[in-house]
C-alpha positions as CSV (number, residue, x, y, z in Angstrom):
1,X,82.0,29.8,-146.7
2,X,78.8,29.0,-148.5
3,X,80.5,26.0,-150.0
4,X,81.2,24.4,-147.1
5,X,78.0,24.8,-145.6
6,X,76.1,23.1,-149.1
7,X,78.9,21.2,-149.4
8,X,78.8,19.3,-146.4
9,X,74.9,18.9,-146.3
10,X,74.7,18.0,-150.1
11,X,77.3,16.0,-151.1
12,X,77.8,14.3,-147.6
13,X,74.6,13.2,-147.0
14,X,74.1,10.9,-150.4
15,X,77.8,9.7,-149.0
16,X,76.5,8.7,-145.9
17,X,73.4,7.1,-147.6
18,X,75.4,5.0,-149.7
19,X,77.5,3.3,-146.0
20,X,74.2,1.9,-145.2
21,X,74.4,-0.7,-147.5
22,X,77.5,-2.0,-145.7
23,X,76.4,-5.0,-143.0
24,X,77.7,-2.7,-140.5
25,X,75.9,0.1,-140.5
26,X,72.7,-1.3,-141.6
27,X,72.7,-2.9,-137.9
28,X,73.7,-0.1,-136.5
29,X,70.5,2.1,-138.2
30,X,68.4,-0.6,-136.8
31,X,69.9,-0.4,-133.3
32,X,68.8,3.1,-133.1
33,X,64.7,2.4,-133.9
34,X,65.3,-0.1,-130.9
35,X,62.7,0.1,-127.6
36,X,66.1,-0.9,-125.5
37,X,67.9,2.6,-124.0
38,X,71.5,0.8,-124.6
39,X,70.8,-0.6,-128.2
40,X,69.5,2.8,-129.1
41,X,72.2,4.7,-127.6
42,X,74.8,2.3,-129.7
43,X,73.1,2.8,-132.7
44,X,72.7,6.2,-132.7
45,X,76.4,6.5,-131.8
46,X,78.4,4.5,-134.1
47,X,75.6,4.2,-137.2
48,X,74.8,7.9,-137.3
49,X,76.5,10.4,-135.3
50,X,80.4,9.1,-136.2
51,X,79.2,7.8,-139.7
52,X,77.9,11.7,-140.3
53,X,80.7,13.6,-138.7
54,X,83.2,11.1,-140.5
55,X,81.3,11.9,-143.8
56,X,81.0,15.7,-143.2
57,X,85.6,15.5,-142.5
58,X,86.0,13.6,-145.5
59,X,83.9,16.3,-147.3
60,X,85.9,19.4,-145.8
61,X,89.2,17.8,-146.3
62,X,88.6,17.7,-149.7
63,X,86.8,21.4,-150.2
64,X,90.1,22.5,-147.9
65,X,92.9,21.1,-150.5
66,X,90.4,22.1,-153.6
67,X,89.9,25.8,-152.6
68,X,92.7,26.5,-150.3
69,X,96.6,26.7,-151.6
70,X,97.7,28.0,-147.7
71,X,97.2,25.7,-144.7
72,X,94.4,26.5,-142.3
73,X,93.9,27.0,-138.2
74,X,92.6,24.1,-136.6
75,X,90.4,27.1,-135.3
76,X,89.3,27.7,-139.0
77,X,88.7,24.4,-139.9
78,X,86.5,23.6,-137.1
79,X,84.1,26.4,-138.2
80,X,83.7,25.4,-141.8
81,X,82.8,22.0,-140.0
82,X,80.1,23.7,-137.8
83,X,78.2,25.4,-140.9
């Protein structure tokens, strides 16, 4: 369990760093500094809060098939993602 919990925080973050260097996201990280309640909320949304969950997945799915031979609950899963 401790892996997942490091794992998710250490190696997803640098992950995460490295997507805003794409256009993209770049905007996105500037929409969320913005005065403008709608901007902000956009850029919040799509350049951090799905761009970190999607990096945190990608992360577990790949601790999952490393450690684990058996399949896991969705139950299961969803508590690794949560540490």
């Amino acid at each position: 369990m401790l892996i997942c919990f490091f794992g998710t925080g250490i190696i997803s973050i640098p992950i995460m760093l490295g997507f805003y260097e794409v256009e993209f996201f770049a905007e996105m990280l500037k929409q969320a500094h913005s005065e403008d309640f709608t901007e902000m909320f956009i850029g919040m949304l799509f350049g951090v809060a799905i761009l970190e969950e999607a990096c945190k997945l990608a992360v577990l799915v790949v601790i999952w098939k490393w450690l684990s031979k058996t399949e896991i609950s969705v139950r299961t899963f969803m508590f690794y993602g949560l540490m």
